[in-house]
C-alpha angles and dihedrals in degrees: 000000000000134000119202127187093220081068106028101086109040110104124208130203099227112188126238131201098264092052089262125131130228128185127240111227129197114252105238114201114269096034115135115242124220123241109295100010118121137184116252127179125264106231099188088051080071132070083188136343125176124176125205138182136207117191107260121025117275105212090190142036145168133208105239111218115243142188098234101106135278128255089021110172109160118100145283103043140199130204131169128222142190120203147173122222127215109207125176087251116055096212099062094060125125141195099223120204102204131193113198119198151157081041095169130192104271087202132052119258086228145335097276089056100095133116140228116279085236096060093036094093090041089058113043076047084070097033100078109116112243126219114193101189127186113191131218115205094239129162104214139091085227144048100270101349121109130209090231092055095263111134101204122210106225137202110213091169084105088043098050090054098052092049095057085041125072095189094052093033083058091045089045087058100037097050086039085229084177091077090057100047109112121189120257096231129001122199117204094180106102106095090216136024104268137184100223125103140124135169117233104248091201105035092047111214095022100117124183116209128181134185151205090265106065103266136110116201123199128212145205143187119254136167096341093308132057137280112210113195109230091215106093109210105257124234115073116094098197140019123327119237114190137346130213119187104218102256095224100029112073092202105036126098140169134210138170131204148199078250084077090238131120121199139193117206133185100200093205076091131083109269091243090061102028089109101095095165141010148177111211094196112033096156135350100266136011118344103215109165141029140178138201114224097230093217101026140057095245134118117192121197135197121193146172091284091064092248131145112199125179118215119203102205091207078073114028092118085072092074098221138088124254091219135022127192124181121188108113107108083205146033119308107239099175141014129184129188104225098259096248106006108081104195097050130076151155132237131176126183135176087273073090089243135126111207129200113196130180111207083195092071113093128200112271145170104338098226092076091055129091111233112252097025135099113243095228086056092105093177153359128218124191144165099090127102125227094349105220094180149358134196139186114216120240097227114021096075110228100007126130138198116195125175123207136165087264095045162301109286118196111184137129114204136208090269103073 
């Protein structure tokens, strides 16, 4: 089910039976449904939207970068994932390399876009979305990330053939080459499993990884393999949460913690003074996920209180957000910045809701808001349980991936 702003607020007279008119109102999440009423989805809320499934849940995803051209907009598209599974037996997990493809618009451009009667079977026929998947044996409930604390270094190249070629993707599966992967480079050093990681996207091979313990590890590339500095940078006082490298600055980095701070580090320092800022008490309760806004100075940060709060670095000192939004009924579990629009970005929490926002809308004449949301809350998605993550892609403009217990959603709506 979505709700879109574009939509929320028109109003329209629906007739009943005894000439009388009743108004149809927008169902806000949270609001209790009477007895045989059900959410269904809003197609025309949707430029596109795909689900797929997996098998077992993957808690966590990346976009894998690809050559085949940026801002393309013309269906149907192809994108390319790589994810980690959670089963309920750890030995079973796997690290998937995914091709999409074939993904279609599931709404008309307009209203003159329709075909025939007679083609319609035909193309709906070639309008199913495809997923090609190669697996690697891997014991974690993350993408890198091992039960036993261990974070892996993995080669897809094998993986990312087979999934662009029918013929070795068939081979992959018949000789059962996942068994046989091995990591690239394995660290042992993190005392205990973690979440945090992130790869530097200027300094390429420098990788941040940060665990439930209370350290962040930083690593370089080095014949051909890593070096991981032992020293964990020093500040945080409980489990790490999540890591951004800064995308403009080689050396900065920021993480957040259950300990309700947020820091910022440059690691041309010693590891017992990397910490150049902090806020002690960035929510109320956990902080668990942040985002770097890719154009603009700005952090925002979800946690455990439902709260999104958005963090101007020209000000961080201060020690307070420069806007607060509170509309998640649970805790916030991922939050994006739209890859080239800076005012706009994404959140999901386990309120089983996927939220787009746009900082640039102002509060205007009251009559063209909805009551109970905030004006700059351009759209809700919903459908998913329990959403884990969410991503924008870097070169299909407006789409979104989100991965949740239930699935993985791919859709782009009417909003971006």
């Amino acid at each position: 089910m979505s709700t879109s702003k574009e939509h929320a607020d028109e109003v329209e007279p629906m007739e009943e039976d005894n000439n009388e008119t009743v108004e149809k109102s927008v169902y806000l999440p949270g609001a209790p449904l009477e007895e045989g009423e059900q959410l269904v989805c809003d197609p025309t809320a949707y430029v596109m939207l795909h689900q797929l499934q997996t098998g077992a849940p993957c808690l966590s995803f990346d976009v894998i970068p690809d050559n085949l051209g940026v801002n393309r907009d013309s269906y149907p598209l192809t994108c390319y994932l790589v994810a980690g599974t959670q089963a309920m037996e750890s030995h079973v997990n796997n690290v998937i390399v995914m091709k999409l493809s074939n993904l279609h618009r599931t709404s008309k451009a307009s209203e003159d876009d329709e075909s025939d009667e007679e083609d319609e079977s035909e193309e709906e026929e070639a309008q199913y979305p495809a997923m090609a998947a190669s697996l690697i044996k891997h014991q974690v409930f993350a993408a890198t990330w091992s039960e036993l604390g261990r974070v892996n270094i993995w080669d897809l190249t094998k993986q990312l053939q087979a999934v662009n070629d029918t013929d070795l993707l068939k081979s992959y599966v018949k000789e059962n080459i996942a068994s046989t992967v091995k990591p690239l480079f394995t660290f042992t050093g993190h005392q205990q499993e973690g979440f945090a990681m992130d790869w530097n996207s200027i300094d390429h091979g420098v990788l941040a990884t940060g665990d439930c313990r209370m350290d962040v590890h930083i690593w370089k590339p080095k014949d051909g393999g890593w070096f991981v500095d032992q020293r964990p940078l020093i500040g945080h006082t409980k489990s790490v949460e999540d890591i951004q490298w800064s995308p403009n600055e080689p050396s900065v980095l920021a993480s957040c913690s259950v300990d309700r701070s947020i820091r910022i580090w440059d690691i041309r320092a010693p590891p017992s003074k990397a910490c150049m800022l902090a806020t002690e008490r960035a929510h109320a309760n956990d902080v668990n996920v942040i985002s770097w806004n890719r154009n603009e100075p700005f952090i925002v940060s979800g946690g455990d209180d439902g709260v999104l709060n958005i963090w101007d670095l020209r000000r961080f000192a201060e020690k307070r957000p420069v806007a607060t939004f509170k509309h998640h009924t649970g805790s916030i579990t991922t939050v994006d910045w739209h890859p080239t629009d800076s005012a706009v970005f994404a959140s999901g929490g386990s309120d089983d809701q996927i939220t787009l926002w746009d900082l640039s809308v102002e509060k205007d004449d009251e009559s063209e808001e909805v009551a109970g949301l905030p004006p700059q809350l351009l759209f809700i998605h919903q459908g998913q349980k329990d959403i884990k993550e969410l991503h924008w892609h870097p070169h299909i403009p407006g789409l979104i991936i989100s991965t949740a217990l239930s699935d993985f959603n791919i859709f782009r709506t009417i909003s971006i």
